[in-house]
N, CA, C and O atoms as CSV, one atom per row, in Angstrom:
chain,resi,resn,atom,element,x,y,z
A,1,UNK,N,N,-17.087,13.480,14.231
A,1,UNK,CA,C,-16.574,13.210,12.900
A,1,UNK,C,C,-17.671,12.517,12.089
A,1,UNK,O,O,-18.191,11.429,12.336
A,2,UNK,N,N,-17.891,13.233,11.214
A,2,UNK,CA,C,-18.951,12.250,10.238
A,2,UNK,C,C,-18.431,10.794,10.042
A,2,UNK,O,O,-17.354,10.370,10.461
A,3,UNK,N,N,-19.221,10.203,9.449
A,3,UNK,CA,C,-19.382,8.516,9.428
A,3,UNK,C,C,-20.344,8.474,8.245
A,3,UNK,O,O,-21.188,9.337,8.001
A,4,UNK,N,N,-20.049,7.050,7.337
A,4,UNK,CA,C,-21.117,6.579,6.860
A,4,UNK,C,C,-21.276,5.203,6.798
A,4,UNK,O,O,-20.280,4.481,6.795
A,5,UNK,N,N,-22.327,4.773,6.750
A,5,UNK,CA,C,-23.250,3.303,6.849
A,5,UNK,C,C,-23.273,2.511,5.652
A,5,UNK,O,O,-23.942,2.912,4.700
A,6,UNK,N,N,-22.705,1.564,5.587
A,6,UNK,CA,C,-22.325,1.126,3.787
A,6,UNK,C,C,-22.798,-0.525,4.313
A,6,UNK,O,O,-22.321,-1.127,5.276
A,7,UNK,N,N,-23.957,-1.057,3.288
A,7,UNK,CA,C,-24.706,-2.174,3.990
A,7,UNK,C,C,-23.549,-3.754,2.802
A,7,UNK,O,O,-23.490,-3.553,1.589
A,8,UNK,N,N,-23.150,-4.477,3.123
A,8,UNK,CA,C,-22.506,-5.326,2.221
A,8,UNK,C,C,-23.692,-6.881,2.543
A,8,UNK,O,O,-24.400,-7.195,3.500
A,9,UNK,N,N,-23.455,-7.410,1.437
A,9,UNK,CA,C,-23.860,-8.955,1.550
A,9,UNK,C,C,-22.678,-9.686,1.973
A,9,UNK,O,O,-21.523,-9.388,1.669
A,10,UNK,N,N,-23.095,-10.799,2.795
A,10,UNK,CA,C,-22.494,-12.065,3.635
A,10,UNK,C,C,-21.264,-12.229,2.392
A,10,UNK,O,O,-20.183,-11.727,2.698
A,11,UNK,N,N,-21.330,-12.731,1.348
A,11,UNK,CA,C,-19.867,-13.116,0.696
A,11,UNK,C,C,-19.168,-11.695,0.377
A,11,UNK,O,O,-17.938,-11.752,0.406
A,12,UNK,N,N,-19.847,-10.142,0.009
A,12,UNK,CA,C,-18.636,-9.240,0.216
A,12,UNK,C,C,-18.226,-9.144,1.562
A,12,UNK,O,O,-17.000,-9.058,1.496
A,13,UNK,N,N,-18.522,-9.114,2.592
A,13,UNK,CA,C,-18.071,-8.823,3.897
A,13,UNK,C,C,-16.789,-10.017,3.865
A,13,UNK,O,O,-15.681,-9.535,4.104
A,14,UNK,N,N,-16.821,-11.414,3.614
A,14,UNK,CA,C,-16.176,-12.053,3.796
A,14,UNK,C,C,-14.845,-11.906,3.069
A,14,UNK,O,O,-13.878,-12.430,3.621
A,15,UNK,N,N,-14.664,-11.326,2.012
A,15,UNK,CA,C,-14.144,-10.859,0.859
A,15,UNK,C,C,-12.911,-9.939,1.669
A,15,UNK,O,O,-11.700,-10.040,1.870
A,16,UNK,N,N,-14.458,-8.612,2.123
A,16,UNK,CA,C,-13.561,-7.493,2.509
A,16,UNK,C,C,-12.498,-7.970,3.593
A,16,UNK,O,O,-11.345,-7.540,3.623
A,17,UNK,N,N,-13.165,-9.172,4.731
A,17,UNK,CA,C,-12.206,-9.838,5.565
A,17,UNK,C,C,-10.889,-10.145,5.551
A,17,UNK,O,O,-9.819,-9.818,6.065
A,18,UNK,N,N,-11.601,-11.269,4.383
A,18,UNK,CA,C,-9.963,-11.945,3.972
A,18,UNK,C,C,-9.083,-10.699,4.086
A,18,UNK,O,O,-8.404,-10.481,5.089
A,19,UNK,N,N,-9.128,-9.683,2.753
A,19,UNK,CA,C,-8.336,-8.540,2.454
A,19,UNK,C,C,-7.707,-8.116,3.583
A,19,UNK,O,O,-6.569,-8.489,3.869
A,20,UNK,N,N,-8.536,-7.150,4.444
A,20,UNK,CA,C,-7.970,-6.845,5.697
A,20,UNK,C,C,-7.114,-7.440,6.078
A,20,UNK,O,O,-6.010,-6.900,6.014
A,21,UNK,N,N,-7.237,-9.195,6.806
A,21,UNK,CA,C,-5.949,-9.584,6.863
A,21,UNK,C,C,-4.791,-9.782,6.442
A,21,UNK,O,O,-3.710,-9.978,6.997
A,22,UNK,N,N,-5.214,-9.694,5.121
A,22,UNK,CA,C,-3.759,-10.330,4.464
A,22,UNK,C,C,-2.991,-8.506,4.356
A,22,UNK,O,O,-1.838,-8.177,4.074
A,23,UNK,N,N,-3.959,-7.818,4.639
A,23,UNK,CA,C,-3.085,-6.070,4.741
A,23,UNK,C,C,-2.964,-5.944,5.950
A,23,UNK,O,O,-2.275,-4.978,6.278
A,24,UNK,N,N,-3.494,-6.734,7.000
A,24,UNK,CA,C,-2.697,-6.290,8.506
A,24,UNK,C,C,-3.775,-5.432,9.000
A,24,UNK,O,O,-3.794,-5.366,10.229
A,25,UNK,N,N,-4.712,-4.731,8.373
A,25,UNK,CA,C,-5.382,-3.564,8.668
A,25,UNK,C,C,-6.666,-3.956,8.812
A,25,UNK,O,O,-7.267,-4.840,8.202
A,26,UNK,N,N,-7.211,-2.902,10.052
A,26,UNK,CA,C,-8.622,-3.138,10.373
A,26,UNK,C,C,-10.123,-2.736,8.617
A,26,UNK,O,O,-10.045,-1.978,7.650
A,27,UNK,N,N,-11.077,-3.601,9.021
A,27,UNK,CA,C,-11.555,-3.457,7.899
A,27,UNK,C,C,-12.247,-2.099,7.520
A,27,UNK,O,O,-12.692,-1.780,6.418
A,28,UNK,N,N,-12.233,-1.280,8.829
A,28,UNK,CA,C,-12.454,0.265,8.678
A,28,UNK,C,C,-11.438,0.669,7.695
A,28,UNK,O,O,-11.926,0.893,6.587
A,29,UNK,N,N,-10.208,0.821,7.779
A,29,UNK,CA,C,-9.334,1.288,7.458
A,29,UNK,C,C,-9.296,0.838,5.855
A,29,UNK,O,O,-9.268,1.688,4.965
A,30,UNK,N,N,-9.298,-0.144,5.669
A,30,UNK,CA,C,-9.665,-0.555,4.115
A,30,UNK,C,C,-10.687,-0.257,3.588
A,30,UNK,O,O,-10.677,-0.219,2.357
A,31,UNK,N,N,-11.585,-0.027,4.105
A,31,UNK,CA,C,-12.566,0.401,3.164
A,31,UNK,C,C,-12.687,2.295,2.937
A,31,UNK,O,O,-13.122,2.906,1.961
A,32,UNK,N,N,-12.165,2.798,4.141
A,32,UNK,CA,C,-11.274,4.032,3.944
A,32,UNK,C,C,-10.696,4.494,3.259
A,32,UNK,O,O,-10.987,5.549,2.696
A,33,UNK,N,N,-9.446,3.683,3.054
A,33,UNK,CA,C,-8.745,3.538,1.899
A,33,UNK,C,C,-8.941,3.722,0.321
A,33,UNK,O,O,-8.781,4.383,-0.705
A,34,UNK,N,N,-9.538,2.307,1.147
A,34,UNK,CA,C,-10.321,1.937,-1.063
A,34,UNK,C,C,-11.164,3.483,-1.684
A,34,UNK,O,O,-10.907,4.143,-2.691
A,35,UNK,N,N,-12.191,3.682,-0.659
A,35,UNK,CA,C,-12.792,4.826,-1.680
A,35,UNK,C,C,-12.275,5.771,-1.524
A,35,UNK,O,O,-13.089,6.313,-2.272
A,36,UNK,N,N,-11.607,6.615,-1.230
A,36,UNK,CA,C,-10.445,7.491,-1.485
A,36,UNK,C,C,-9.706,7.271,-2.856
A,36,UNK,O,O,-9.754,8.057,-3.802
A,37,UNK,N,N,-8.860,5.819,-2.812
A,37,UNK,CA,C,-8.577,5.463,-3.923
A,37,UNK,C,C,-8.892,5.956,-5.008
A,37,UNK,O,O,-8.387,6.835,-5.706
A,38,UNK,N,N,-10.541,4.765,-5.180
A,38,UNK,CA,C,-11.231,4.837,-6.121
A,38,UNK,C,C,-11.932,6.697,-6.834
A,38,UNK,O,O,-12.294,7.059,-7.953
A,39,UNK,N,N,-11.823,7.445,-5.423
A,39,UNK,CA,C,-12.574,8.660,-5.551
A,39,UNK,C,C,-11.382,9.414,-6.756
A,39,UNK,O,O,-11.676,9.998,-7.799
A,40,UNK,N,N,-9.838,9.128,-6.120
A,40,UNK,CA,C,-8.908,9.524,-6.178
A,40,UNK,C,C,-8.692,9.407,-8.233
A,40,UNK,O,O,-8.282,10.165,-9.112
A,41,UNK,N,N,-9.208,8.114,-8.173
A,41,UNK,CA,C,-8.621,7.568,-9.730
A,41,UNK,C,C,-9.768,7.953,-10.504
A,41,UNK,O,O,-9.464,7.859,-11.693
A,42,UNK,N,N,-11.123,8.401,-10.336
A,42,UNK,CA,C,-12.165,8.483,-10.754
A,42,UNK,C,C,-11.740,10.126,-11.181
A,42,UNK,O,O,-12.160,10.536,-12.264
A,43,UNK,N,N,-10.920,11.033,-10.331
A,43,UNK,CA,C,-10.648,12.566,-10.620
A,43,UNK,C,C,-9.684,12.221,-11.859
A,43,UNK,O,O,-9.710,12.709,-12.989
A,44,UNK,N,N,-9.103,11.558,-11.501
A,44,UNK,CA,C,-7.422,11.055,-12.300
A,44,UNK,C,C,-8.125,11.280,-13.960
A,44,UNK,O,O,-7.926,12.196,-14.757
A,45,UNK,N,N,-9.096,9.920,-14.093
A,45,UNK,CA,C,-9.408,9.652,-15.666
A,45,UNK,C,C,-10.225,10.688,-15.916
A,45,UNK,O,O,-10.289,11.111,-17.070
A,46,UNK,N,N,-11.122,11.378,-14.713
A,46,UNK,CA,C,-12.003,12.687,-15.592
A,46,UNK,C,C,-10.798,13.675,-15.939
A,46,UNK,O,O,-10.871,13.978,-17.130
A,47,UNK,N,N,-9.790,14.237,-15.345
A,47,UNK,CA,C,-9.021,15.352,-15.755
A,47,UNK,C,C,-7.899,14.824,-17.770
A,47,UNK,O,O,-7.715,15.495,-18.786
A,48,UNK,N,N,-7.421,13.149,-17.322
A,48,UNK,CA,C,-7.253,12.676,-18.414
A,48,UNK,C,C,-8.043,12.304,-19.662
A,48,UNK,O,O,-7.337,11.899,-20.586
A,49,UNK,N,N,-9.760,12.367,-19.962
A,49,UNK,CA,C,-10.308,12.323,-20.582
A,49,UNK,C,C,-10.179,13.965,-21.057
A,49,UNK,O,O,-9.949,14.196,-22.244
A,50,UNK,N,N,-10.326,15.031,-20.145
A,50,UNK,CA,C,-10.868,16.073,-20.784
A,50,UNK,C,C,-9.561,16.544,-21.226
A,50,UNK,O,O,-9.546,17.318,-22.182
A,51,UNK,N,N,-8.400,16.182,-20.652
A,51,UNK,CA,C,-7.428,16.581,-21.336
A,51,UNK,C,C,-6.915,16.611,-22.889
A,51,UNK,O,O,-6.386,17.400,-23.672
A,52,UNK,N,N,-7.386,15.297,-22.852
A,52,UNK,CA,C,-6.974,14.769,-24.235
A,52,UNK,C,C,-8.489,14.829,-25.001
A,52,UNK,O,O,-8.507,14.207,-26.063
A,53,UNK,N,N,-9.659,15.432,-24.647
A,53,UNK,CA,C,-10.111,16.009,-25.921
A,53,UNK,C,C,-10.349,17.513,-25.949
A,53,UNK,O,O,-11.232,18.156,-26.517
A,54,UNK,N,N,-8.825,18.101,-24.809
A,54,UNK,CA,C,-8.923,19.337,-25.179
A,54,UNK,C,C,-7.853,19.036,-26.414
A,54,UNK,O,O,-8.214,19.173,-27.583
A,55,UNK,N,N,-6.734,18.685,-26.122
A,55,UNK,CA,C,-5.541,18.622,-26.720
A,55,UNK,C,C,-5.837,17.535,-27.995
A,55,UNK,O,O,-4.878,17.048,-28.593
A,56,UNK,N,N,-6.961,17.258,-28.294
A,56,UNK,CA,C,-6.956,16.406,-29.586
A,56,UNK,C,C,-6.892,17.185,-30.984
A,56,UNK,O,O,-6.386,16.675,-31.984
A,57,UNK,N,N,-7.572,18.746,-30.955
A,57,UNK,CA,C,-6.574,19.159,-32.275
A,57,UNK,C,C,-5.400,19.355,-32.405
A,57,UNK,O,O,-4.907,19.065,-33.495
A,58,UNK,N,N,-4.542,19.913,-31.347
A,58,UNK,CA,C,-3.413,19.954,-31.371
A,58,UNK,C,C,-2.273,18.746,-31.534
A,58,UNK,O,O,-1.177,18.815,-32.091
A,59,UNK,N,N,-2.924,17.574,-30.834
A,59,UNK,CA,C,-2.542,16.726,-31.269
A,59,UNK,C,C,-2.409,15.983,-32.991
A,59,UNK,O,O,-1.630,15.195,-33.526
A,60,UNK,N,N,-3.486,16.654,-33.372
A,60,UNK,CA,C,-3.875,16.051,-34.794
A,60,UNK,C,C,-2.757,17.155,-35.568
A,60,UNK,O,O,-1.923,16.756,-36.380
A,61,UNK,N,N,-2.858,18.176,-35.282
A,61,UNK,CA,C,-1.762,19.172,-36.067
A,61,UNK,C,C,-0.745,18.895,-35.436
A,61,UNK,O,O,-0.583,20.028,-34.983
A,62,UNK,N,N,0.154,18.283,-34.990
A,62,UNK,CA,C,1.513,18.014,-34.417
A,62,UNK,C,C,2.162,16.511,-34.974
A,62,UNK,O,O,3.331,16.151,-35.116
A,63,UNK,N,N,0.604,15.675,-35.269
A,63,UNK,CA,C,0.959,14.517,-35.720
A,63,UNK,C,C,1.438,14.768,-37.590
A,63,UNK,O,O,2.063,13.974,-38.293
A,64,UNK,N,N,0.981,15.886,-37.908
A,64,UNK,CA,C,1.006,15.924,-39.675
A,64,UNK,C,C,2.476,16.681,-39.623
A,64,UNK,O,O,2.810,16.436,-40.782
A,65,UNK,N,N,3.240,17.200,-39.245
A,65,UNK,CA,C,4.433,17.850,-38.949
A,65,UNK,C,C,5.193,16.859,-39.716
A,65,UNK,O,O,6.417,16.951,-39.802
């Protein structure tokens, strides 16, 4: 299974720690998580940006109605 190597400084590691515990979950698993997330919400606002400047004339002609 692929893997990747993600280097943190002494106060994020400690950070990512805390977190983990207070979610119960190993800190693999959170950081798993998170960029998925983040990958997840990063698709989210590109499809909602282009949406709405496809739909911005239509919007502009729907608003004068």
């Amino acid at each position: 299974m692929p893997a990747l190597n993600v280097t943190f400084t002494d106060d994020e590691m400690a950070i990512l720690r805390d977190q983990a515990a207070k979610e119960e979950v190993s800190m693999k698993t959170l950081a798993h998580d998170a960029i998925l997330a983040e990958v997840h919400r990063r698709k989210v606002t590109a499809a909602a940006i282009r949406t709405a400047r496809i739909s911005r004339g239509l919007n502009r002609r729907l608003a004068t109605k």
